[in-house]
C-alpha positions in Angstrom: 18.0 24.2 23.8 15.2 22.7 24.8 13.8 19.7 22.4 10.7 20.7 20.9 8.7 17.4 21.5 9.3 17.9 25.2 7.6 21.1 25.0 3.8 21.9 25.3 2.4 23.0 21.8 1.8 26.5 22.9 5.5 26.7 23.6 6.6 25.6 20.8 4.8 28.3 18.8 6.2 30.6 21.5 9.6 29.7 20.9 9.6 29.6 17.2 8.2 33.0 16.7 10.4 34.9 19.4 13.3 33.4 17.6 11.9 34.6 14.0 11.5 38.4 16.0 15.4 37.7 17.6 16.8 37.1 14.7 14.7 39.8 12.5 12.9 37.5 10.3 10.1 39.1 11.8 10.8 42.8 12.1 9.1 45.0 14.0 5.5 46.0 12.7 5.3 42.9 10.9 2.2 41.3 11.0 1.9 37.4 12.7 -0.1 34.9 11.2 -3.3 34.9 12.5 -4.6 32.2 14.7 -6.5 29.8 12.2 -3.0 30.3 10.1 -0.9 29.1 13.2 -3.3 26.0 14.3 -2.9 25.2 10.8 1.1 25.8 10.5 1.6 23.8 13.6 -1.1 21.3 13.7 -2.8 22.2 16.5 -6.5 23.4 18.2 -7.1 27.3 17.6 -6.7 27.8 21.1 -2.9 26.2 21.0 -2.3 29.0 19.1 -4.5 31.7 20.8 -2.7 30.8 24.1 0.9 31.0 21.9 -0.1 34.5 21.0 -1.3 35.3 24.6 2.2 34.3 26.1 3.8 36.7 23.7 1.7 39.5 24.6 2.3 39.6 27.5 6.3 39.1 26.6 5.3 42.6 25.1 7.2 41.1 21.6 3.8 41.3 20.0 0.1 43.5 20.5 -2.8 43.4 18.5 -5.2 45.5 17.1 -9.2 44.1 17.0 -10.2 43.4 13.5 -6.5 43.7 12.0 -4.3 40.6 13.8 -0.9 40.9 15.3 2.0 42.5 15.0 5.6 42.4 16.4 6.0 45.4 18.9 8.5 48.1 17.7 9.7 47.8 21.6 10.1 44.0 21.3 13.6 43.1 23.2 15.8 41.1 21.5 17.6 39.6 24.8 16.8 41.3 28.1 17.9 37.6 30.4 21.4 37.8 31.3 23.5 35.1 30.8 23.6 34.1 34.2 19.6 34.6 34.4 18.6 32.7 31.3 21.4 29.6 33.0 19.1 29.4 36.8 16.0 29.5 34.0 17.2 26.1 32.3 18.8 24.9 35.3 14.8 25.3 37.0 13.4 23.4 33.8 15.4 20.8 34.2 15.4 20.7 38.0 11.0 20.2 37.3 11.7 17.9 34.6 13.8 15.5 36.7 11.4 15.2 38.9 8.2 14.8 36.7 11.2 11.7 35.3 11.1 10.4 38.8 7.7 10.2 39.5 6.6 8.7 36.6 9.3 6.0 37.3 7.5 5.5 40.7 4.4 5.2 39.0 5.3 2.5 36.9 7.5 0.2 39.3 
């Protein structure tokens, strides 16, 4: 798992909410909290959390409805990576972060 202080903000967000729809703590139709509710949640700027939202849209776990917020999709997968998929994923992550690692090692030499 990835630690959460590594992660951008946004992802964090992203993460904890497609785990809360995984696991059916959020079921489908259920609404999100909106985006002041999630700055506020997670200690971040409104647009942290617009962005978090964004990402999950587009994930098709969530879709919202002007005027009324968001809500989890009644289509939202609960696992559609393959085991094998979801490994080259992490394997890609930490390929990038070895090298972010590196050159900030060169920076500082």
């Amino acid at each position: 798992m990835t630690n959460p202080e590594a992660m951008q903000p946004y992802q964090r967000i992203v993460q904890d909410l497609r785990r809360q729809i995984a696991t059916g703590q959020l079921q489908p139709g259920s609404r999100i909290p909106g985006i002041k509710e999630l700055a506020e949640q997670y200690a971040v700027a409104p647009g942290t959390a617009q962005r978090a939202l964004g990402e999950l849209r587009i994930e098709g776990l969530i879709y919202s409805q002007q005027g009324r917020g968001s809500f989890v999709s009644n289509q939202a997968p609960i696992s559609t990576e393959s085991t094998a998929d979801a490994v080259r994923r992490l394997e890609g992550m930490v390929s990038e972060l070895l090298a972010r690692v590196e050159r900030l090692e060169r920076g500082s030499d």
